[in-house]
C-alpha positions in Angstrom: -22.3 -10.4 23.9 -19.5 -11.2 26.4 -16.1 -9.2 25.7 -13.7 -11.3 23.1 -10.8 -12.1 26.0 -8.1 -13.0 22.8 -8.7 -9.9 21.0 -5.5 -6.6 22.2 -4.9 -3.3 21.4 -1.3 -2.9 21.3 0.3 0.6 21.3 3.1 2.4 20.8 4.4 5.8 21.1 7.0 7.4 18.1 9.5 9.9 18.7 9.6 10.9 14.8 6.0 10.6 13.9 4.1 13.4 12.3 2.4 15.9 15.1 -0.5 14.5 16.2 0.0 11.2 15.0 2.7 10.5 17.8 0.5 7.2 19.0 0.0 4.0 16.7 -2.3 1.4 17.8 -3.2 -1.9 16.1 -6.2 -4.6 16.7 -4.6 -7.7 17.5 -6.7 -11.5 17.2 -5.5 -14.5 16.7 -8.6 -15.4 15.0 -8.7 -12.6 12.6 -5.8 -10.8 10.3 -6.0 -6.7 10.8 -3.3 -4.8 9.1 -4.8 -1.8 10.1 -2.9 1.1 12.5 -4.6 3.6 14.0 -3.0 7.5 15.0 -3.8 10.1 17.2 -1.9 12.4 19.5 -2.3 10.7 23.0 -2.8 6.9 23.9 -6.2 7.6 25.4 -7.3 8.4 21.7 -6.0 5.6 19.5 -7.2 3.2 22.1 -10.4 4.4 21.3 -10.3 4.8 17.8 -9.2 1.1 17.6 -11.8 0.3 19.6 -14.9 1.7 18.0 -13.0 0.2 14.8 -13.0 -3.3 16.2 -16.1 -3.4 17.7 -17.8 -2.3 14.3 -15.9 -4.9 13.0 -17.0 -7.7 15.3 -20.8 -6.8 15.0 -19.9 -7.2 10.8 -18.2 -10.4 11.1 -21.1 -12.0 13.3 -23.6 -10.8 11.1 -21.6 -12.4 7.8 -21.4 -15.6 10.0 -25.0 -15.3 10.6 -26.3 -15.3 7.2 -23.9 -17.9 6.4 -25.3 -20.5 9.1 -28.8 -19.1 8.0 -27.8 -19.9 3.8 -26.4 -23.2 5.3 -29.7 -24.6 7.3 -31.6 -23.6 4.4 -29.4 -25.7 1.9 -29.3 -28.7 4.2 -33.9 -28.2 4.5 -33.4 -28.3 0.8 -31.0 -31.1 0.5 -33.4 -33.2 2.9 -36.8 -32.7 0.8 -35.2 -33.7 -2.4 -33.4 -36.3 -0.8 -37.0 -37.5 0.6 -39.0 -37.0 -2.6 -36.3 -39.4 -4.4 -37.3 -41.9 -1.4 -40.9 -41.9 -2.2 
């Protein structure tokens, strides 16, 4: 799957933060509400820790809105053979 062009990493660096948590980072999409932050001593590091974090989010959230298409076909094929057995 193509990379999601709307979905950021924004990140910041604290002056008073706890040692090794001197870097925040959160997931930003204007599709989907994260109020989650990420820490870790250097930039390179919360990038990635948002990263893995969103992308095991993004495979979840396909897979919910897989099933949900698939739960929705079959209750429309349902919904068409009762429909059709009234006809008859």
């Amino acid at each position: 799957m193509a990379p999601d062009p709307d979905y950021r990493i924004i990140t910041c660096l604290s002056e008073n933060s706890d040692a090794g948590k001197e870097w925040l980072a959160r997931v930003t999409h204007p599709r989907t509400r994260l109020g989650i932050f990420f820490e870790a001593p250097n930039e390179a590091e919360v990038i990635i820790k948002a990263s893995e974090f969103w992308e095991q989010h993004r495979k979840e959230r396909e897979e919910n809105w897989r099933k949900r298409d698939e739960a929705r076909a079959k209750a429309e094929a349902k919904a068409a053979r009762k429909t059709k057995a009234e006809a008859a």
